[in-house]
N, C-alpha and C positions, 0 to 999 in steps of 0.2 A: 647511439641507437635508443629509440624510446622502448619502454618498456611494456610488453604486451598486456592488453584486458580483452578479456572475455565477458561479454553482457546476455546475459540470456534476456526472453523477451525487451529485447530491444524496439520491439515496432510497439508494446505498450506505453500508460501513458509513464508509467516512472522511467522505462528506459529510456524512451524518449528524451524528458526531461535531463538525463544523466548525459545522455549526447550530445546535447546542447547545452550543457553546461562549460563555462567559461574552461573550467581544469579538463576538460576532454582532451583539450588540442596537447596536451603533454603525457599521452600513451597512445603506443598501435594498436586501436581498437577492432576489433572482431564483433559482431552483433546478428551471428546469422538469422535467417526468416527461420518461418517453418516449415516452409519448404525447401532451404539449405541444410539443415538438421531438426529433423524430430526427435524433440526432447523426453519424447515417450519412449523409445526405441533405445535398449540400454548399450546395445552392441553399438551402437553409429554414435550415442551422447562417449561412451568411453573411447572412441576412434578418433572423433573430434577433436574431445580434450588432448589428447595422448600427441596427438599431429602438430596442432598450434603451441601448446606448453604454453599457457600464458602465467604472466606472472601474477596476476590476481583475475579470481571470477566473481561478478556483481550478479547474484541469481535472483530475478525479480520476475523471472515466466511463473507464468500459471492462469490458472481458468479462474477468472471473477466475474462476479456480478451483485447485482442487489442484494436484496428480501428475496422477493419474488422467484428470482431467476434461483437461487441457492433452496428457497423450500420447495421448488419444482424439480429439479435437479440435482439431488443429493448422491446419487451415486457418481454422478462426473462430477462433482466438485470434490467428492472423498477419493477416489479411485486416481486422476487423473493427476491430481497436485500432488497426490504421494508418488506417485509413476515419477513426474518429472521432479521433483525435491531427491531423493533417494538417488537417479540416473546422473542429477549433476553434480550432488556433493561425493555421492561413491566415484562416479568416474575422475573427477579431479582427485582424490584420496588414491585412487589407482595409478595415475600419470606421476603422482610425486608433486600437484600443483598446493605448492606452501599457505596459499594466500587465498580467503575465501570468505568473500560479504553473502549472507543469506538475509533475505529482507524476510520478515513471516508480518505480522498484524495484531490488532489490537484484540480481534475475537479470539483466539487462546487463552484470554483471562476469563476465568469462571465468570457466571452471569450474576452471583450474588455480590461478587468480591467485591470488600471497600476499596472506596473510589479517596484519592487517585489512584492507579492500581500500581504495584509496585512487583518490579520483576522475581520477585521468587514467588509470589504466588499462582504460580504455573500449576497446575495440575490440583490445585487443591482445593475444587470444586466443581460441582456439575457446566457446561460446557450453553452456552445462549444455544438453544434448539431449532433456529432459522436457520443458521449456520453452521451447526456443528460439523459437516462433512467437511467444510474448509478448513475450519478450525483445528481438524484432528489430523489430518494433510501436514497444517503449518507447523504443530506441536512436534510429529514426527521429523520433520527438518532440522527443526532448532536442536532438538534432543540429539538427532546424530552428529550434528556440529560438536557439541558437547562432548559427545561420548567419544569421536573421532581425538578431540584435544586430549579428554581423559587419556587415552590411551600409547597417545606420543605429542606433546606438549608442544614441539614445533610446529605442528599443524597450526596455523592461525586461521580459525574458521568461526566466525562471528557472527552472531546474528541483531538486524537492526531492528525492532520491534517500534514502525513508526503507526502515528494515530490514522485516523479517516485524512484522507488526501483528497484533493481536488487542485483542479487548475488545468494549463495545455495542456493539450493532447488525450483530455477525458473523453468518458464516451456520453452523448448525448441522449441516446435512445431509449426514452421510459424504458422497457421493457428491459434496459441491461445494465443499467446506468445506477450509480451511486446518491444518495440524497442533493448535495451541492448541486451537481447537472442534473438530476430531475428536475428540482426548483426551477435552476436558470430556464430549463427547457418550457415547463408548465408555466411560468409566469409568462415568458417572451409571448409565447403562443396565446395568453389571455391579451394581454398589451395589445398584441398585433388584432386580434380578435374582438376590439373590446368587450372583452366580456367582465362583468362587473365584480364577480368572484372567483376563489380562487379554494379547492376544497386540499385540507389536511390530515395524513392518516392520523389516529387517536387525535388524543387532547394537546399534544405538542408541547409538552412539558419535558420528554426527557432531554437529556443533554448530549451534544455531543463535541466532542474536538476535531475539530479540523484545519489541516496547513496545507497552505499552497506547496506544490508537488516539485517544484524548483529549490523550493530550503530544503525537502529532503535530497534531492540529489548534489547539493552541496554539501548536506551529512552525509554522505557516501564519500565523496573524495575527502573532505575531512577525517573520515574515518581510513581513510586507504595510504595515509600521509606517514601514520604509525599504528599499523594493526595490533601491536605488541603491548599497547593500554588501554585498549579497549577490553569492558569486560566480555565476559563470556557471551551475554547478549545483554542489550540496554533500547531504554525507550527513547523514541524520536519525537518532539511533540512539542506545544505551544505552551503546554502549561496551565492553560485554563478553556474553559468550555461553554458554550453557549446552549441557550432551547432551540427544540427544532423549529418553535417558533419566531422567534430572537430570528435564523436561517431567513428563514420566508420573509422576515419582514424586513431586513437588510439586502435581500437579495432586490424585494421589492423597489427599494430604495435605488438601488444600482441602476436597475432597469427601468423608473420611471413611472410605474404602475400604482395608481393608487387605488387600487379594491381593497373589497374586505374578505376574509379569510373565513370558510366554515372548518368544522370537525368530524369526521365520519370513527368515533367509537367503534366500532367494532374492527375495522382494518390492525393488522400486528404493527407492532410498534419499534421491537427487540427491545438488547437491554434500556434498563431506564437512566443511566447513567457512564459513560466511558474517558473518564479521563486518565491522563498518562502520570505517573508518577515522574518527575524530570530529575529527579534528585540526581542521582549518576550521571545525565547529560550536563548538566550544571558543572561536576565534580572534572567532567572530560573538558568543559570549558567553551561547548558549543552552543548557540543558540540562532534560530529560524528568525527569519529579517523583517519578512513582509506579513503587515496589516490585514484585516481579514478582510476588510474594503479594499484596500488595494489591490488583492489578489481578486478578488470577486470581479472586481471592474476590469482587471490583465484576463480573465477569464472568461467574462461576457464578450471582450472583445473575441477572442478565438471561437466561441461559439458563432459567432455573427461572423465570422471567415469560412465557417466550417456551413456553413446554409446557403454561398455564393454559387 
């Protein structure tokens, strides 16, 4: 008999990825909508859990978006990821569910912190102000993980702290969409449009890291192989980091496009630098496969499926 998982936001783009990953096909997976269980709803998320008993939960729901979408939005991105954080690691802690991956993010690390950022500096700084509502959502997750093992050590409740993601099953739509598929989106649309430029928020200096969303879901089942040396939580990530400009002009390259690029100064920018410290992922033994070309181009394709 295989052994059961429970994936929250499975029809996102990480749980996605984790479903169709190769080590899928070796657990009975569970993935309901949100229309099967609302993960807001604390009575139904601990009835769920309690019913299925699975052997490990991969908790990756919750409400994302940009910039844009998070400084417009700051009480459902505060209110609603703690709602759902809180409902699925208390209700598995309720059921007696041993085994629990908490994915949280790279914005948890204060906005000054030296880069790369390294996991204990959690809380030891003010918080990037675009995002903060999510941010303080993710912080509260990790820490009840935490406090949860404090308190009876069998628990194995971890958290995966990976960098910016992209790849299948992103969302496309300026208005909700992440840097990597903005790009793709904004460029294709000049390509297709020719239009001869292509405008950038600030100067396009700061940095950021980003992996294709298939190496983390094989950091997940890597991680699920033996929860019992994993630390308390550790970072997911490439290792090194690019400009947002470097982005645009790679992406350019993928797509074919050759304009030139303005700068609109006054647009936010967030932090000026996010990269991951990997030192601990190193020490665990795991490292992410794919190219950032590779993945851009595995990714442009899906975009170009997802407009048919």
């Amino acid at each position: 008999m295989l052994p059961k998982l429970l994936i929250t936001g499975g029809s996102g783009m990480v749980g996605q990825n984790i479903l169709n990953h190769p080590f899928a096909k070796s657990w009975e997976i569970f993935a309901p909508s949100s229309n099967e269980l609302n993960l807001a709803n604390t009575l139904e998320c601990e009835k769920y859990i309690s019913n299925k008993m699975p052997n490990l939960i991969i908790h990756c729901a919750g409400k994302v978006g940009g910039i844009k979408a998070n400084i417009d939005e700051p009480v459902e991105f505060l209110d609603k990821n703690i709602m759902i954080g809180r409902n699925v690691i208390m209700g598995a802690r309720l059921a007696g569910v041993k085994n629990l991956i908490n994915l949280a993010s790279t914005c948890i690390y204060p906005r000054l912190a030296e880069n790369p950022l390294n996991e204990e500096l959690i809380l030891k700084g003010e918080l990037e102000p675009t995002n903060e509502g999510y941010a303080i959502a993710k912080i509260f997750s990790t820490r009840l993980c935490e406090f949860i093992r404090r308190e009876d050590p069998t628990y194995q409740y971890k958290t995966l702290i990976p960098c910016n993601l992209y790849g299948l099953y992103d969302k496309f739509d300026p208005n909700k969409s992440h840097l990597v598929p903005a790009i793709i989106h904004k460029i294709h649309q000049a390509k297709i449009s020719n239009k001869p430029s292509v405008e950038i928020w600030g100067d396009g200096n700061a940095r950021r890291e980003f992996m294709y969303s298939a190496d983390l879901a094989d950091a997940v089942f890597n991680a699920a192989k033996n929860m019992e040396i994993l630390p308390n939580k550790i970072n997911i990530g490439i290792g090194n980091d690019y400009t947002i400009n470097e982005y645009y002009e790679t992406i350019a390259e993928v797509l074919g496009w050759n304009g030139v690029f303005t700068h609109d100064l006054s647009k936010p920018v967030g932090m000026m630098r996010k990269l991951c410290d990997t030192s601990l992922q190193s020490n665990w033994g795991w490292k992410p496969k794919t190219s950032l070309k590779n993945g851009l181009t595995k990714t442009y394709q899906y975009y170009l499926e997802t407009l048919k």
